[in-house]
DODREN-220709 format. One line per field, with one value per residue (C-alpha): x, z, y; residue in one letter; residue number from 1. Coordinates in nm, 4 decimals. Layout:
residues N
east <- c(X ...) $
up <- c(Z ...) $
north <- c(Y ...) $
residuo <- c(A ...) $
num <- c(NUM ...) $
END
This chain:
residues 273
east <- c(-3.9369 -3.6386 -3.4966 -3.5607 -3.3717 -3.0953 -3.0154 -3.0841 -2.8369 -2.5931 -2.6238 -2.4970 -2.2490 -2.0849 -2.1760 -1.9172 -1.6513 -1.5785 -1.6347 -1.3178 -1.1640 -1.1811 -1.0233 -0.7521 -0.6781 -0.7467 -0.3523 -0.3283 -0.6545 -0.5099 -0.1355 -0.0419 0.3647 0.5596 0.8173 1.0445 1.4005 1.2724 1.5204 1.7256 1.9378 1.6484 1.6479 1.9939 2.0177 1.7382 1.9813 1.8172 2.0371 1.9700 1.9663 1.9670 1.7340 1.7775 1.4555 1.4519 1.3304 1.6073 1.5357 1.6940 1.5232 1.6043 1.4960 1.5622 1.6496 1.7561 1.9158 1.7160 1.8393 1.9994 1.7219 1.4857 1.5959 1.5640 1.2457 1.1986 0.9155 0.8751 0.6555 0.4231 0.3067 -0.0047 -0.0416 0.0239 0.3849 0.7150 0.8662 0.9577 0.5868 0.6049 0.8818 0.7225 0.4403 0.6604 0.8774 0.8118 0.8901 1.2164 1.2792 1.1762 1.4693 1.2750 1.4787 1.2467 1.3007 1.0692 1.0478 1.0149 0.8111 0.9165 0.7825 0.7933 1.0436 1.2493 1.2929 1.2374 0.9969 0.6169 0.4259 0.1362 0.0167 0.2383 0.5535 0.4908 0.4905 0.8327 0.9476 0.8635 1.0362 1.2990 1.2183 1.2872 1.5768 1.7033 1.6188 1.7451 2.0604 2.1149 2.0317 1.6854 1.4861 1.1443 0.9804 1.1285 0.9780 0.6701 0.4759 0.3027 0.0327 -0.1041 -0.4225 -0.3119 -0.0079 -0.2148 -0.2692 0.1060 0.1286 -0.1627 -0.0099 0.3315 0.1752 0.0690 0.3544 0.6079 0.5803 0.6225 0.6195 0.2868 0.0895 -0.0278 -0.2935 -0.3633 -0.7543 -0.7581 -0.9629 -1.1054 -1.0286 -0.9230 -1.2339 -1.4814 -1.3451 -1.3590 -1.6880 -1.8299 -1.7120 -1.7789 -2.1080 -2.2625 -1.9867 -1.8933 -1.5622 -1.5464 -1.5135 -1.3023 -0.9968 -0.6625 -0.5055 -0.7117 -0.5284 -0.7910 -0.7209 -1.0770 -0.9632 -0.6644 -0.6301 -0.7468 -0.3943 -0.1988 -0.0533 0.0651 -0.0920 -0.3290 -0.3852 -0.6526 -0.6551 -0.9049 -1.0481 -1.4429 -1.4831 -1.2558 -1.4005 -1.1503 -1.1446 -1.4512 -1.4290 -1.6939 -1.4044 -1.2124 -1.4358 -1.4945 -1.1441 -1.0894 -1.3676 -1.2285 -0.8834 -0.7647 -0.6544 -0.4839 -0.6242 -0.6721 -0.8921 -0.8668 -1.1865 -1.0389 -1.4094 -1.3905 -1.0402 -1.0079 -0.8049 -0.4412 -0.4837 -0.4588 -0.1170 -0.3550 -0.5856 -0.2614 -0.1927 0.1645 0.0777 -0.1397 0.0688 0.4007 0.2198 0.0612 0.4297 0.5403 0.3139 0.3558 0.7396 0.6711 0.4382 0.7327 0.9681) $
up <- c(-2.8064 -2.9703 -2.6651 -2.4739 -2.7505 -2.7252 -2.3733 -2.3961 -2.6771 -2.4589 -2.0975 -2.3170 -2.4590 -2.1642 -1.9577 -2.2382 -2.2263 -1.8496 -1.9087 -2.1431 -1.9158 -1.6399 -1.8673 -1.9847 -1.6547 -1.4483 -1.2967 -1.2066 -0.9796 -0.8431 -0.7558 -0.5409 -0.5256 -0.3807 -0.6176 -0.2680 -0.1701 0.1520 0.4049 0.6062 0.7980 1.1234 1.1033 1.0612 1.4776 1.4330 1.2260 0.8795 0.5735 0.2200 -0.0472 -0.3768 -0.5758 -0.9363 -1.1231 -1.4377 -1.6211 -1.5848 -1.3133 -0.9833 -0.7032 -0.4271 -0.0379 0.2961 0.5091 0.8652 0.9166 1.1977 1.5248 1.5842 1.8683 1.5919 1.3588 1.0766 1.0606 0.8471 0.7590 0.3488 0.3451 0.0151 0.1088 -0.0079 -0.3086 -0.1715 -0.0431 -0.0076 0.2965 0.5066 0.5552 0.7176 0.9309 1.2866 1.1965 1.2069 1.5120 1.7715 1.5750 1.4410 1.8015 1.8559 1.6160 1.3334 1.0227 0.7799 0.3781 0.3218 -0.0660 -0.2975 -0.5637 -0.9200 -0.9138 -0.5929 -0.3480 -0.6373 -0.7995 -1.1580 -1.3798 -1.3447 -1.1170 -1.3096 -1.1256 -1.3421 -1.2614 -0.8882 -0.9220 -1.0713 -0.8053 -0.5452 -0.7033 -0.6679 -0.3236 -0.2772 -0.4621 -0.2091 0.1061 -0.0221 -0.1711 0.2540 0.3466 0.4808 0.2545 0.2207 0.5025 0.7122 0.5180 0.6954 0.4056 0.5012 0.2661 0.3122 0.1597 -0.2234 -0.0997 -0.0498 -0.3479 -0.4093 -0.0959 -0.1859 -0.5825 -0.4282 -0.1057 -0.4261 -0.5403 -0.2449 0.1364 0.3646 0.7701 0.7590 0.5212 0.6966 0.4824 0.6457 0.4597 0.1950 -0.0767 -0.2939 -0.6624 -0.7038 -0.9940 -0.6527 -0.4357 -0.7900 -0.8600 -0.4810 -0.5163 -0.8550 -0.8610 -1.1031 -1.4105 -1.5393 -1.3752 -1.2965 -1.6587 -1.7537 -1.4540 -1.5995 -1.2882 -1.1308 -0.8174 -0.8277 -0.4601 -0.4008 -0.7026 -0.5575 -0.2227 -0.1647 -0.2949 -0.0183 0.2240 0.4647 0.7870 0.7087 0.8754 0.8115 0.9964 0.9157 1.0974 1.0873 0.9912 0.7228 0.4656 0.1564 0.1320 0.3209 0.6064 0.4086 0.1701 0.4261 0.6010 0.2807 0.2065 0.5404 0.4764 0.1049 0.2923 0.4249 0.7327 0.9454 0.9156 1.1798 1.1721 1.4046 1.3314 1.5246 1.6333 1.5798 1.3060 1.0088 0.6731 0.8465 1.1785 1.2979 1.5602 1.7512 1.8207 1.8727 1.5822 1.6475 1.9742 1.8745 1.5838 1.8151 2.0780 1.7287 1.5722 1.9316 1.9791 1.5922 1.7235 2.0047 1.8465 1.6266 1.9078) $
north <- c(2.1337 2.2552 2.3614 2.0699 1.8635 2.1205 2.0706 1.7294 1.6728 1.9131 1.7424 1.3870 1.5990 1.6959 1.3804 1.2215 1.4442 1.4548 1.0330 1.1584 1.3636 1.1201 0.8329 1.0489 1.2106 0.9111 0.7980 1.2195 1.1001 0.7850 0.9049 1.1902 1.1674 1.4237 1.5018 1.6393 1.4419 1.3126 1.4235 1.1018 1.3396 1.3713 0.9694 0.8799 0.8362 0.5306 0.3532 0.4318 0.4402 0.5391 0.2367 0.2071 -0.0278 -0.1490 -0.2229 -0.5042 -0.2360 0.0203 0.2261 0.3529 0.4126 0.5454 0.3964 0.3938 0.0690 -0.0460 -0.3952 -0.6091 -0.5924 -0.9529 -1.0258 -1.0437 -1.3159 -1.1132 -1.0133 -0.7350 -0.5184 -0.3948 -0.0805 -0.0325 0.2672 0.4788 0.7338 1.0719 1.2191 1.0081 0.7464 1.0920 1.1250 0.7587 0.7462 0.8538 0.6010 0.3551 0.4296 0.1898 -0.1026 0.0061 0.1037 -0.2418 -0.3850 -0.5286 -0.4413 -0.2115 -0.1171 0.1786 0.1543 0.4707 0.4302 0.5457 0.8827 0.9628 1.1566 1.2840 0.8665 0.8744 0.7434 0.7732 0.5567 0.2993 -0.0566 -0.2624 0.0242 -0.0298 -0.4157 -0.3786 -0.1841 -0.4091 -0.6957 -0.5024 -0.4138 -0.8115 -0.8425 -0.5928 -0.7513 -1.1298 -0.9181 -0.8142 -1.1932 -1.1545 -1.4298 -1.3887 -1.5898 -1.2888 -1.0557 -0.8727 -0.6964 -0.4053 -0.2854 0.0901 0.1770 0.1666 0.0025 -0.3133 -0.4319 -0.4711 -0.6069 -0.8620 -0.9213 -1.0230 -1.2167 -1.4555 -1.5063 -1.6365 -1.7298 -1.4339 -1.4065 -1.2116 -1.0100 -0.6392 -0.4790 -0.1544 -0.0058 -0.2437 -0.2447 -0.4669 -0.3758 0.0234 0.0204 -0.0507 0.2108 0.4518 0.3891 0.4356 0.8076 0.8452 0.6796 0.9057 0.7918 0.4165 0.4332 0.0681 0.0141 0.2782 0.2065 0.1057 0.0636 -0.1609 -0.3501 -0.6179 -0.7405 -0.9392 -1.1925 -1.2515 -1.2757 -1.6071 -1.7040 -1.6303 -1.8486 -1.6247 -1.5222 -1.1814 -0.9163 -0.6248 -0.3326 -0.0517 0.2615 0.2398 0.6014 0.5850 0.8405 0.7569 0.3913 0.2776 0.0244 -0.2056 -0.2590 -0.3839 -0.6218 -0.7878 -0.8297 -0.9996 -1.2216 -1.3196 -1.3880 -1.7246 -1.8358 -1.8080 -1.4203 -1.1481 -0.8397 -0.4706 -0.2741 0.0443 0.2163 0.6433 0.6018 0.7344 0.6524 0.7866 0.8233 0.4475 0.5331 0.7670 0.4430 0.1794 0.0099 -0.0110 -0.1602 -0.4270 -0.5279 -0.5901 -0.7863 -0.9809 -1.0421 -1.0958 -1.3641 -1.5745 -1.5752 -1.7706 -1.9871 -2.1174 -2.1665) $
residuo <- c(X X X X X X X X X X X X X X X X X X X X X X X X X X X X X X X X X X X X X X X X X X X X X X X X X X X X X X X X X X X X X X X X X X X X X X X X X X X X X X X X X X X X X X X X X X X X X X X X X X X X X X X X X X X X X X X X X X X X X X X X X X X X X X X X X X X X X X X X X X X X X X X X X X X X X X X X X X X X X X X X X X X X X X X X X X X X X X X X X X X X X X X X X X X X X X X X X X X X X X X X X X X X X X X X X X X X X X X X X X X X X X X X X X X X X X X X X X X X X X X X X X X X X X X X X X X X X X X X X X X X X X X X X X X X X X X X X) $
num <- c(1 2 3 4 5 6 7 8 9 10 11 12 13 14 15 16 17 18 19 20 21 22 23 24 25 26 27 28 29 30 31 32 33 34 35 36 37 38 39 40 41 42 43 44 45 46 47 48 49 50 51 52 53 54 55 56 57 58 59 60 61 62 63 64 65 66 67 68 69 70 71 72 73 74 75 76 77 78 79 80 81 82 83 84 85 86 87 88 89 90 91 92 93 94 95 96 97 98 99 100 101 102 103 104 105 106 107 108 109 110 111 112 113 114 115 116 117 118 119 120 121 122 123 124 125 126 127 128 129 130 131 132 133 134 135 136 137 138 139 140 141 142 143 144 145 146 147 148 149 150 151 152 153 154 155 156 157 158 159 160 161 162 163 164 165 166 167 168 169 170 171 172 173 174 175 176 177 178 179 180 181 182 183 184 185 186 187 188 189 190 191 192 193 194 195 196 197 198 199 200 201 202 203 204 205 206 207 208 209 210 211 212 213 214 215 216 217 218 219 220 221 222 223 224 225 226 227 228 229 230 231 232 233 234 235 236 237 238 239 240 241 242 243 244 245 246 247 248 249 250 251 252 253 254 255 256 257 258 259 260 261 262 263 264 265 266 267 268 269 270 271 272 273) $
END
């Protein structure tokens, strides 16, 4: 009997200090930056050049930006990208539509390719405030502004899509809340309580006034594609969905992403003619 109470007593012991662990450690679990100087000099011929951003609360952070070919009327894409590496990793992504002359900021977070600071939800919002400042600083107002979300990228995406008017809102594997997504791999802890950093997107969303679009891969194995489905569903209109059948979390440019997002833009542009 003794025994049993022993491990009993044990197994709650050390079901509440990884609980600890988990809490304390939580933002090492969430953000994967690459502490590397992503290098321009490859992308220079594309027209990219390196930027500097000033954050309200001190900080400078370092991006990269190309102006919007003329043809385009300033439309300009602002990249929130995901939590691992820097904007080097994102460049070749992205190719085909700045070789189709929409201007593009890819913002560095604070922690990330070598930018100071350390990155938290309410640190990222900052930064992409500033990310704004920027583009309106260059003359490209908001309602030319094409947000693209990526995976945790989306729910700054989302959080500023609240919060002004913008030519379209791209929200590639969304999520609803970071504590849902947390708690579907972690189902055997109380992580939805215990998230800090919680990029509530679902109570949000329905906010927005500008036209949505979700893209997700249906075998996407780190944010699941039942996240984004209900995220689409929560959005308003006017909204658009691309389910890409055998994708993955980051492999959307193998199924034509890039494709299917130029003819969409393409299309919203001659609509307002």
């Amino acid at each position: 009997m003794k025994t049993i109470y022993f491990l009993l007593i044990s197994g709650i012991f050390l079901y509440a200090l990884l609980i600890l662990a988990l809490f304390i450690m939580q933002r090492s679990f969430l953000y994967f930056p690459s502490n590397e100087r992503p290098d321009l000099s490859q992308y220079a011929a594309i027209g990219l050049e390196e930027v500097k951003l000033k954050t309200e609360d001190g900080l400078e952070l370092t991006a990269w930006f190309m102006k919007p070919d003329p043809a385009r009327d300033g439309g300009t894409f602002l990249l929130f990208h995901g939590n691992a590496g820097h904007i080097g990793h994102r460049v070749e992504k992205f190719r085909r539509i700045l070789e189709a002359g929409y201007g593009f900021l890819f913002l560095e977070y604070r922690g990330y390719g070598g930018n100071p600071g350390k990155p938290s939800e309410a640190g990222l919002h900052i930064d992409a405030k500033a990310a704004l400042d920027f583009l309106s600083s260059r003359e490209i107002p908001r309602e030319k502004v094409i947000l693209y979300g990526e995976s945790l990228g989306c729910g700054i995406a989302v959080k500023a899509a609240t919060e002004h008017d913008f030519a379209a809102v791209i929200l590639e594997a969304p999520y609803t809340s970071i504590a849902d997504v947390a708690q579907r791999q972690f189902w055997f802890l109380p992580v939805r309580w215990l998230v800090r950093d919680r990029y509530d997107t679902l109570a949000i969303i329905n906010m927005i006034t500008s036209p949505v679009v979700v893209m997700h891969g249906e075998q996407d194995d780190i944010i699941h594609v039942s996240f984004g489905k209900r995220v689409f569903e929560a959005a308003p209109e006017p909204k658009t969905a691309w389910f890409f059948e055998g994708a993955g979390h980051n492999n959307l440019k193998e199924f034509g992403f890039d494709t299917q997002l130029l003819n969409y833009l393409e299309r919203n542009r001659s609509r307002k003619r």
